[in-house]
C-alpha positions as CSV (number, residue, x, y, z in Angstrom):
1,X,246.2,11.7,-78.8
2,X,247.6,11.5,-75.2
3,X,247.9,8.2,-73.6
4,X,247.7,7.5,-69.8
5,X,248.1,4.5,-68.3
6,X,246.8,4.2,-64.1
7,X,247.5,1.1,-62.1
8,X,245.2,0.3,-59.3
9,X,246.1,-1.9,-56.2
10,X,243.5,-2.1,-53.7
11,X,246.3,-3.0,-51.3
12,X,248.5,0.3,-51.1
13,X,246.4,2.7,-49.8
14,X,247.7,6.2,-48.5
15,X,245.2,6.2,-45.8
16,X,241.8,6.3,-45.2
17,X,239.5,10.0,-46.7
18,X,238.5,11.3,-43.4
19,X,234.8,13.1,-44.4
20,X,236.2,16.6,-42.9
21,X,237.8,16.4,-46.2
22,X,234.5,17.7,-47.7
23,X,234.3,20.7,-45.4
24,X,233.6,24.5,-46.8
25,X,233.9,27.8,-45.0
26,X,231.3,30.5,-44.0
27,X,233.0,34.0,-42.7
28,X,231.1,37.3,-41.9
29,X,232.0,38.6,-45.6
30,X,229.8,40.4,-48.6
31,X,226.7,38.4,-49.4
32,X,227.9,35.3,-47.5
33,X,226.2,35.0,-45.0
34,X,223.5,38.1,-45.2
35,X,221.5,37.1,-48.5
36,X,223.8,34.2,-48.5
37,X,222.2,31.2,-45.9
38,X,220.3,34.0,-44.4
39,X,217.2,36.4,-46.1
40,X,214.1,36.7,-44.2
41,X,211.6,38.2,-47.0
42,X,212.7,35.6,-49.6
43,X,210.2,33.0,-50.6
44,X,212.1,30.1,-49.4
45,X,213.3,31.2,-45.8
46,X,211.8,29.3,-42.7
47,X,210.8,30.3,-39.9
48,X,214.6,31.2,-38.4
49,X,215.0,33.4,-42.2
50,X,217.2,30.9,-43.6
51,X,216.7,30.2,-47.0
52,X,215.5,27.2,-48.2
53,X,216.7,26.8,-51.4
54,X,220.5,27.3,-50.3
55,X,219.9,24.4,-47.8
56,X,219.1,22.2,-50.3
57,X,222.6,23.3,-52.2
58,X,224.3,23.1,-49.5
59,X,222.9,19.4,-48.4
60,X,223.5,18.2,-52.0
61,X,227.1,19.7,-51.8
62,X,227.8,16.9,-49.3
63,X,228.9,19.4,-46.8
64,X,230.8,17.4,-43.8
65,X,232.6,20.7,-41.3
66,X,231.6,24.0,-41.7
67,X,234.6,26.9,-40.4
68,X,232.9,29.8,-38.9
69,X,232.8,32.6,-38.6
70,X,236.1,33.8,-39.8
71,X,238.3,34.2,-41.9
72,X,240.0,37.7,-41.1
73,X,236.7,38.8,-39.8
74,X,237.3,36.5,-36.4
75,X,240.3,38.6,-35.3
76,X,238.0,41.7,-35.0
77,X,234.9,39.8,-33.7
78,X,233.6,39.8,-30.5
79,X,231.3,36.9,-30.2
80,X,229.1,37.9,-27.2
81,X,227.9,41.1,-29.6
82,X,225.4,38.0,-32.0
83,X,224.4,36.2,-28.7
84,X,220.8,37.2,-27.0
85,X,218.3,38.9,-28.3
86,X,218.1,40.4,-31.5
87,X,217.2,44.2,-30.7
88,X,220.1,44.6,-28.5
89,X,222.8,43.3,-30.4
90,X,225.4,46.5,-31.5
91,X,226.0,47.0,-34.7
92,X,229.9,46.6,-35.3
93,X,232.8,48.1,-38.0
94,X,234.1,44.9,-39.5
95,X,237.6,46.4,-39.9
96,X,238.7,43.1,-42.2
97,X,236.1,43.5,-44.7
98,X,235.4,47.4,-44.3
99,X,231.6,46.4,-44.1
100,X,229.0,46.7,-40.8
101,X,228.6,44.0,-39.1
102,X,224.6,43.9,-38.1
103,X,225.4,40.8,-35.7
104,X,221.7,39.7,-36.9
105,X,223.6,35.6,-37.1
106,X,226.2,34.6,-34.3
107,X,226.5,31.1,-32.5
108,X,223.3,29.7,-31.8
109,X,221.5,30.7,-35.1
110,X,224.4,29.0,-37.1
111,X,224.6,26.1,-35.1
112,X,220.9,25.6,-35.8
113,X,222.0,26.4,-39.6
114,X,224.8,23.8,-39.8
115,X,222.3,20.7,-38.0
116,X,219.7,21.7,-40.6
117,X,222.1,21.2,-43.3
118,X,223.9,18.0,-41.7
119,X,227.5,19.4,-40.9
120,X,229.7,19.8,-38.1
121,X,230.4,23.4,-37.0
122,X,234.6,24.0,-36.6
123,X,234.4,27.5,-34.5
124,X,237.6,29.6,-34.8
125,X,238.4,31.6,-31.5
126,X,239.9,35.3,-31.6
127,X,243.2,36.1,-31.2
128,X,243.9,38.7,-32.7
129,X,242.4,41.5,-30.2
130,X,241.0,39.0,-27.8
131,X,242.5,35.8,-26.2
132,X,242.6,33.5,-23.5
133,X,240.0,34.4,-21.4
134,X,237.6,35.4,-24.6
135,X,238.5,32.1,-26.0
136,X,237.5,30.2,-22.5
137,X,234.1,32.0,-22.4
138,X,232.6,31.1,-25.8
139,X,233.6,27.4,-25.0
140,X,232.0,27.8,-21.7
141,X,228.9,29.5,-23.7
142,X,229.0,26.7,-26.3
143,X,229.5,23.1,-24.7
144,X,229.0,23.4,-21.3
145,X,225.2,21.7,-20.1
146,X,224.2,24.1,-17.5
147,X,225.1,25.5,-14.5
148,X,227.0,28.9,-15.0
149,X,226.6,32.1,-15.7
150,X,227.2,32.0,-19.6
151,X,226.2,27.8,-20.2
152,X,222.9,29.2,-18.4
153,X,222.7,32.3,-20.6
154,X,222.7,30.2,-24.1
155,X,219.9,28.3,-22.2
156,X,218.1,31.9,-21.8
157,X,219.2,32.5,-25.5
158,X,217.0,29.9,-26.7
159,X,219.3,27.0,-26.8
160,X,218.7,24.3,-24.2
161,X,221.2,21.7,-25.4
162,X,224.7,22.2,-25.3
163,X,226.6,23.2,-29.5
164,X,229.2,20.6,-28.4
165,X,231.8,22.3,-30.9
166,X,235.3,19.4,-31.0
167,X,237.4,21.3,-33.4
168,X,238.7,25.0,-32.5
169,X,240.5,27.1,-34.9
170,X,243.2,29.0,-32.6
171,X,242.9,32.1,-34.4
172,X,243.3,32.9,-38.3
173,X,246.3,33.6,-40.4
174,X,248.2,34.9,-37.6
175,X,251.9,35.2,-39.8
176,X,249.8,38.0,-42.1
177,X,250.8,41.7,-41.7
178,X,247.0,42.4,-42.8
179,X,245.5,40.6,-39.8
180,X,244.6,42.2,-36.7
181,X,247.0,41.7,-34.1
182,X,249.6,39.8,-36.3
183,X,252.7,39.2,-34.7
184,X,255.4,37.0,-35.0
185,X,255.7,33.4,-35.0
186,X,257.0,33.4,-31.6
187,X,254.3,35.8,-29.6
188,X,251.2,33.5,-31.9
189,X,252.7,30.1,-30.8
190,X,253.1,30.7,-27.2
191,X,249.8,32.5,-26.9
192,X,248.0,29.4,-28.8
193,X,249.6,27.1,-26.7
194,X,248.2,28.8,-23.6
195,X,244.7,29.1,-25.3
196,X,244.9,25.1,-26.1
197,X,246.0,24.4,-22.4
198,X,243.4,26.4,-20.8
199,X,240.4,25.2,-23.1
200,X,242.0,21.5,-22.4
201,X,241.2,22.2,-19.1
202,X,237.4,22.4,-19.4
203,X,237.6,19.5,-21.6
204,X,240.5,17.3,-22.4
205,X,239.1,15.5,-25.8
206,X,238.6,19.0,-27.6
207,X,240.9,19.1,-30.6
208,X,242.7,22.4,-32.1
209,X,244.1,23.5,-35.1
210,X,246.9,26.2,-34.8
211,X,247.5,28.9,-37.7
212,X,250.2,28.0,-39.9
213,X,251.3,30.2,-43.2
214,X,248.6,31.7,-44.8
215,X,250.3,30.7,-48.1
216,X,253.4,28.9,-49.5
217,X,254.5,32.6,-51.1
218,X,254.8,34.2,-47.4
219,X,258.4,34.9,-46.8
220,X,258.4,33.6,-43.3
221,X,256.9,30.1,-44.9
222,X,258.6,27.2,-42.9
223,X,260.2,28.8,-40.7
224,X,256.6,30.5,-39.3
225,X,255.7,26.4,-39.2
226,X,258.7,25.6,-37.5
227,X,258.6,27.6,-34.5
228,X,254.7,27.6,-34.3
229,X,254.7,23.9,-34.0
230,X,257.9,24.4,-31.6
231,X,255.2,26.3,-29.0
232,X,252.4,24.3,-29.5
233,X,253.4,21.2,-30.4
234,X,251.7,19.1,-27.6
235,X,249.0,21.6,-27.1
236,X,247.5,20.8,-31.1
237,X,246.4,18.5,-33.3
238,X,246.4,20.0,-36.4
239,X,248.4,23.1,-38.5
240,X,246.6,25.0,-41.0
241,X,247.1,25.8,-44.7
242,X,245.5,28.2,-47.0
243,X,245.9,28.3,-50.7
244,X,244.4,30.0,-53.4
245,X,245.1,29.9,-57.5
246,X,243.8,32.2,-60.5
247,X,245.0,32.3,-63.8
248,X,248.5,35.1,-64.0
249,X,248.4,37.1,-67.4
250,X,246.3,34.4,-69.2
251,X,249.0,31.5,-68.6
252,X,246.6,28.8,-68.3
253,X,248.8,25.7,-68.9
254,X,250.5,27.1,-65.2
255,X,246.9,27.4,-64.3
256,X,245.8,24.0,-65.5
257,X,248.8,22.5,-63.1
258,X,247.7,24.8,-59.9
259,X,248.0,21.0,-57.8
260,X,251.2,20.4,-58.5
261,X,251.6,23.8,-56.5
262,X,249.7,22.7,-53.8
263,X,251.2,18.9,-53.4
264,X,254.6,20.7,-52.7
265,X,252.9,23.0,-50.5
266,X,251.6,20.0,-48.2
267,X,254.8,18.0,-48.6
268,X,256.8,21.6,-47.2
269,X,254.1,21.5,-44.2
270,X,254.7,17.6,-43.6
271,X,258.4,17.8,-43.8
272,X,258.5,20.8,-41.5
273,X,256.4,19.2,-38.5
274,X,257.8,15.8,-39.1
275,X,261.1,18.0,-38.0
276,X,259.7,19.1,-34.9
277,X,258.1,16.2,-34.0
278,X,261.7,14.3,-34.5
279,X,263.9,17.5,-32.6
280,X,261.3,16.7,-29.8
281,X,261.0,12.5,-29.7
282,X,257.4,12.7,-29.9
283,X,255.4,9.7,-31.1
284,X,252.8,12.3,-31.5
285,X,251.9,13.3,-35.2
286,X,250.4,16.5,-36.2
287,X,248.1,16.5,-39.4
288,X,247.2,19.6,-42.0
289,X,243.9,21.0,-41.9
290,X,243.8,22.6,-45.3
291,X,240.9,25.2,-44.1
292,X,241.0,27.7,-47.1
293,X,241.6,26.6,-50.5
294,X,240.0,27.4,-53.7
295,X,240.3,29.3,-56.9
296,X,240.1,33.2,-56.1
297,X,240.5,35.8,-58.8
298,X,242.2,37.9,-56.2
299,X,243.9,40.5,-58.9
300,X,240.2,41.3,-59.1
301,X,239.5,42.5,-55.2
302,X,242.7,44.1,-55.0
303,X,242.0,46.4,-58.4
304,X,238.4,46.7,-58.2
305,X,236.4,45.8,-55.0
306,X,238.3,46.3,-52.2
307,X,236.5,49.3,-49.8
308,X,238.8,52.0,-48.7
309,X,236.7,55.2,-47.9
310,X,236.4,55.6,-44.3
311,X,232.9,57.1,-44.4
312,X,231.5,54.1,-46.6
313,X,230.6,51.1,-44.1
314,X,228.2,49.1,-46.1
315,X,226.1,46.0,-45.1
316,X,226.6,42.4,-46.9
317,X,228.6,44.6,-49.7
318,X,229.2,42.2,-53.1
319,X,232.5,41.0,-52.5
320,X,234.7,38.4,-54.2
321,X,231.6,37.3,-56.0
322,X,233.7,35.6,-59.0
323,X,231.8,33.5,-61.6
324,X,233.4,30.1,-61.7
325,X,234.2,29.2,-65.6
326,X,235.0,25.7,-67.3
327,X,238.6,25.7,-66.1
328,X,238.0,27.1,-62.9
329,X,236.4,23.8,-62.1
330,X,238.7,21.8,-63.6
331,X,241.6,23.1,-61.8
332,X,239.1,23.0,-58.5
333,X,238.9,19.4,-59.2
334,X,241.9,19.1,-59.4
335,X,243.1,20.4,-56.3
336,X,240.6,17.9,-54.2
337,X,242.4,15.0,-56.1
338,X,245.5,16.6,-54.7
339,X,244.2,16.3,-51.3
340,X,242.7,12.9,-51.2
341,X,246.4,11.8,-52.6
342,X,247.9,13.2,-49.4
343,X,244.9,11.9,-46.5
344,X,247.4,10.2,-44.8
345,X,247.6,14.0,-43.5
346,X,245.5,16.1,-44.7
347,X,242.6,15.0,-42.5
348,X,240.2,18.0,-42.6
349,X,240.1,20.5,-45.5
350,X,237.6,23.4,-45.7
351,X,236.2,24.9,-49.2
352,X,236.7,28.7,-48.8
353,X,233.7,30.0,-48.9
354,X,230.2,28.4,-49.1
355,X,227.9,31.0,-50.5
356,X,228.3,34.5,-53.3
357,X,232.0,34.7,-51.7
358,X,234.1,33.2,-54.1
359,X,231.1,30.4,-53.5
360,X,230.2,26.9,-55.5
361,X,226.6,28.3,-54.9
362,X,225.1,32.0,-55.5
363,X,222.2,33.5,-54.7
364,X,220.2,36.9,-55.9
365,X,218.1,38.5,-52.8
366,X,214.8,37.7,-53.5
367,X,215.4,35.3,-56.3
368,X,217.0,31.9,-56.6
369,X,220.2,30.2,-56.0
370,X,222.4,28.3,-58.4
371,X,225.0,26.3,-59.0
372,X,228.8,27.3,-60.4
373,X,230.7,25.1,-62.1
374,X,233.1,24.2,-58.9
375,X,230.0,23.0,-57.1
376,X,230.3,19.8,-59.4
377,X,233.4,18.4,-58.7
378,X,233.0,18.8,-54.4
379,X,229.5,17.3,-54.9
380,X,230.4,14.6,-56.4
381,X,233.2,13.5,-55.1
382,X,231.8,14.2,-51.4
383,X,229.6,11.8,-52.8
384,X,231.9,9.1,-54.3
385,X,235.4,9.0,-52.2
386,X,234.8,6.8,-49.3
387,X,237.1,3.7,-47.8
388,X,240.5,5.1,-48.7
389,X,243.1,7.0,-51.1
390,X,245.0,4.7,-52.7
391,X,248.6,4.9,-54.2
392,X,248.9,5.1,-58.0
393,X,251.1,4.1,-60.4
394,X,250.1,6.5,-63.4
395,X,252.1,6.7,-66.6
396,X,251.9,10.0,-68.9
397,X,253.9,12.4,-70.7
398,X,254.5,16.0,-69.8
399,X,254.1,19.3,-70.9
400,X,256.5,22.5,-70.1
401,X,255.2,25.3,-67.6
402,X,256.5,28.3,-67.1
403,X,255.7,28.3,-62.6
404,X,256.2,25.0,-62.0
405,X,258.6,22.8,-64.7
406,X,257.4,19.9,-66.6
407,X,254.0,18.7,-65.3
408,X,251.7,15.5,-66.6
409,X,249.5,16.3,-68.9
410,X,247.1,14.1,-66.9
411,X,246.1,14.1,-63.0
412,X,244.3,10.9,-61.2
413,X,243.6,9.9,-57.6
414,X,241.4,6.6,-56.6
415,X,239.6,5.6,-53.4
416,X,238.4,2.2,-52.3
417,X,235.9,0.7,-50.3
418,X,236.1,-2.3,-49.1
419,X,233.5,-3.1,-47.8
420,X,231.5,-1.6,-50.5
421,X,233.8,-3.1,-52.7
422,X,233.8,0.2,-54.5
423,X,236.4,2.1,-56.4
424,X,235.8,5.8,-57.5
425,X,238.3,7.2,-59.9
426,X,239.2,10.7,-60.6
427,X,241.2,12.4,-63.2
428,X,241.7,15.8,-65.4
429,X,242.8,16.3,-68.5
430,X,245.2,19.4,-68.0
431,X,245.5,19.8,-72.1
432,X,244.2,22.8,-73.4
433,X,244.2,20.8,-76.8
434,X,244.1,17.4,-76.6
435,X,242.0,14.4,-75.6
436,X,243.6,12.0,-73.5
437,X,242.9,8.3,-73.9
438,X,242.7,6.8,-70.0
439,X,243.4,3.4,-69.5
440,X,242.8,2.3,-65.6
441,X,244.3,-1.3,-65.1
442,X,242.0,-3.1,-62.5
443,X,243.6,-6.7,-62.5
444,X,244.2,-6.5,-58.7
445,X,240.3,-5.8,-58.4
446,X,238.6,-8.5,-60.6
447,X,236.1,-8.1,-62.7
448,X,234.9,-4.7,-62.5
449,X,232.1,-2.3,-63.9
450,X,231.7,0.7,-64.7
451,X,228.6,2.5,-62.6
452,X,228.6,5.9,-63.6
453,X,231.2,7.8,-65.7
454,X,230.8,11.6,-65.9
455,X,232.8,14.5,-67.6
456,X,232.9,18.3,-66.9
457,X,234.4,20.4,-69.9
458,X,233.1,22.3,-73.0
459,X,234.1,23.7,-76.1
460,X,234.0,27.0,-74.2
461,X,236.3,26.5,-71.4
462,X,235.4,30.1,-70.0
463,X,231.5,29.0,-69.7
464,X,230.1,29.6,-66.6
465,X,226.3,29.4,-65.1
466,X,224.9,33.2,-64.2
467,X,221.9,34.2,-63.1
468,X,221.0,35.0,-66.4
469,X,221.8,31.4,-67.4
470,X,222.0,29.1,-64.1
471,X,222.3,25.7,-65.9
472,X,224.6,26.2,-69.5
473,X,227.8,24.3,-67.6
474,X,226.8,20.7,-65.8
475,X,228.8,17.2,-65.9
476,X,227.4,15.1,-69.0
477,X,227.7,11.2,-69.1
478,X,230.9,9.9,-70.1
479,X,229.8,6.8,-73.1
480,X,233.3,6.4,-73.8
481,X,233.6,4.7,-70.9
482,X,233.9,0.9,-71.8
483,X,236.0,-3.0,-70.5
484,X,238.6,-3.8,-72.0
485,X,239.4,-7.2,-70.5
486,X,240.6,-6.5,-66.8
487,X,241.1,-2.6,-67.5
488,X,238.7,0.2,-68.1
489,X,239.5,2.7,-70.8
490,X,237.6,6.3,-71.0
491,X,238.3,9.2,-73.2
492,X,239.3,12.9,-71.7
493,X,238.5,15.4,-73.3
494,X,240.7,18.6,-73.0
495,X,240.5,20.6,-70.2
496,X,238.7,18.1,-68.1
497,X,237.6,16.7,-65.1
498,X,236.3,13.2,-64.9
499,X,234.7,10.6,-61.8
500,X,234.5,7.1,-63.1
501,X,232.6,5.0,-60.4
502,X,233.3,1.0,-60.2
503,X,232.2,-2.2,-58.7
């Protein structure tokens, strides 16, 4: 039996979880967004085609920001082409995806799309074949009342009010030799900067997250950060990361410790723009927005999926459609412990992607939607993690992995509310074979109890929900939950992931 002991103190916090935590991400890619949020003939779709049942996932998810509409799909888009009327939008090569783009969504419709659902829209520009000026005319398009040429034409389009978009996405893993118009770090920071300056001077309160590495394994990592933030440093507000872990030649126990991965990841990002921002005597601070993160078998797209043939162009192909198992979600749950236990600086995060592409929910045209297994662990703890992270004290013993050293055998973040007076705990269980016996120690708090306790695992830890059986995988109630004096102690199963709610 493994034996952790957590301390709780209510007054070391990290810093408060800013709800753009609990964004996701919708690009122009497979079944995402055609059959995805959008299906005309299916029985659920309204009157703008958007289907019902998916909007109910998606509100449930707790969906704060939503990043559209790319992804490696912005730096070929040209965002006037899914403006206007329907019949005379062009049909487009999507060159990232090797798909068509029909253009049937674009600005306004997915603007409507994220108000129904109740999240904030973060729009990433192109700059990868566009820039500047391309960049200045969507904002014009998008927040601007009335009064010109393109405000007036989104008025013509059907949308009176202004989509008064804050956060912009200065292009999209710019440091990747796959992206269209990749450069170096040099040529992408100066030509963000002068993007950020010139949108700054239609309005002065927009704020702007600049491309950083597209992941920790990139060989220009930290130095691409560096000189980035070097350009733009007063021109942005955030830098980007993107990460995402599968399983390598069925070493799980790595698997199982994929946070540990992306903790040093952040702390690399931190370090490197706390550098610049001490080189240039700023009092300024520049915070991560961890836009794309999530478990993606991509062994899988690369061997199997990916489109190549220059005469195929399909429609909303089925792409990176993985079915989320048991330790998928365990590991997903993990990672969103490991970026509440950094939201001093991680302030915005975006699950990458919402719907079919590598998705917490699926859908089959025609039919219904579901939920994976990773939709549990966002869900809930969109629902649960309010006031702020706190710092732990957390005593366990390790086991040996074979990417990253010795690593606890269990995980755990808190938040607390204050003013709720509300604690939410979360933990795995990163044993493949062992339960783990969780004692929380509460003294600071007082007299707690214990509101809700519940567990993802299984016996099967490569269950996942299909089509053919949506509901076999679902958190269960925890009863092992129980007082003991001024500590709560719970049992973990292995391979598990666990919210523990107090007040």
């Amino acid at each position: 039996m493994i034996t952790a002991h957590l301390t709780i103190d209510p007054h070391f916090t990290v810093g408060p979880v800013n709800r753009r935590l609990f964004g996701a991400f919708v690009e122009h890619l497979g079944r995402c967004v055609y059959d995805g949020i959008y299906e005309p003939g299916h029985p659920s779709a309204d009157g703008a085609g958007f289907r019902g049942d998916v909007i109910d996932l998606v509100r449930e998810l707790g969906v704060s920001t939503i990043r559209y509409p790319g992804g490696n799909f912005v730096s070929g888009y040209r965002w006037e082409d899914g403006v206007g009327p329907r019949g005379e939008r062009p049909r487009r090569l999507d060159l990232a995806w090797h798909s068509t783009e029909t253009n049937e969504i674009g600005l306004n419709e997915f603007v409507d799309w994220a108000r129904i659902v109740g999240s904030e829209v973060m729009y990433a520009v192109n700059l990868g074949t566009r820039g500047i000026q391309e960049a200045l005319d969507v904002l014009e398009y998008a927040n601007i009342p009335s009064g010109t040429r393109l405000s007036d034409a989104r008025i013509a389009h059907g949308s009176a009010e202004p989509h008064d978009i804050r956060m912009w996405c200065l292009g999209n893993e710019m440091d990747g030799p796959w992206q269209l118009g990749h450069g170096t770090a040099l040529e992408y920071g100066q030509l963000a900067s002068k993007t950020a300056r010139a949108m700054r001077q239609v309005d002065p309160d927009l704020e702007f997250v600049a491309c950083g590495s597209s992941g920790a394994q990139m060989p220009t990592f930290g130095e691409w950060e560096r000189i980035v933030l070097e350009q733009t440093y007063d021109d942005v507000d955030y830098i980007s990361c993107h990460a995402y872990y599968e399983p390598k030649d069925g070493d799980y126990e790595s698997f199982l410790a994929s946070a540990v991965d992306m903790d040093r990841f952040i702390d690399d990002v931190v370090a490197t723009a706390d550098h610049v921002k001490a080189v240039r005597h700023s009092d300024k601070t520049i915070d991560i927005s961890f836009d794309e993160w999530n478990i993606w078998y991509q062994s899988r797209y690369n061997d199997v999926e990916k489109i190549t043939d220059p005469r195929e162009w399909p429609v909303a192909p089925r792409l990176l459609e993985d079915a989320y198992s048991v330790i998928d979600a365990v590991v997903f749950g993990n990672l969103l412990i490991s970026l509440l236990r950094h939201a001093d600086r991680v302030t915005s995060a975006s699950l990458a992607q919402l719907v079919n592409v590598i998705a917490p929910i699926m859908t089959e045209p025609g039919g219904q939607a579901w939920r994976q297994t990773t939709f549990f662990p966002f869900a809930i703890t969109s629902e649960l993690a309010r006031g702020a992270a706190l710092e732990l004290k957390l005593d366990v013993a390790t086991y040996p992995t074979a990417e990253y050293g010795d690593v606890p055998l269990v995980d755990a973040v808190a938040t607390h509310d204050e003013d709720g007076r509300r604690t939410a705990v979360f933990a795995v269980n990163r044993s493949l074979t062992e339960e783990a016996t969780l004692t929380i120690d509460s003294t600071t708090l007082g007299g707690l109890t214990v509101t809700s306790a519940v567990t993802l695992s299984d016996d099967d830890i490569h269950a996942a929900n299909t089509l053919e059986d949506p509901e076999r995988v679902a958190p269960r109630h925890n009863t092992s939950a129980r007082r003991d004096g001024d500590a709560v102690v719970i049992t973990l199963p292995p391979v598990s992931w666990t919210a523990i709610s107090l007040e």
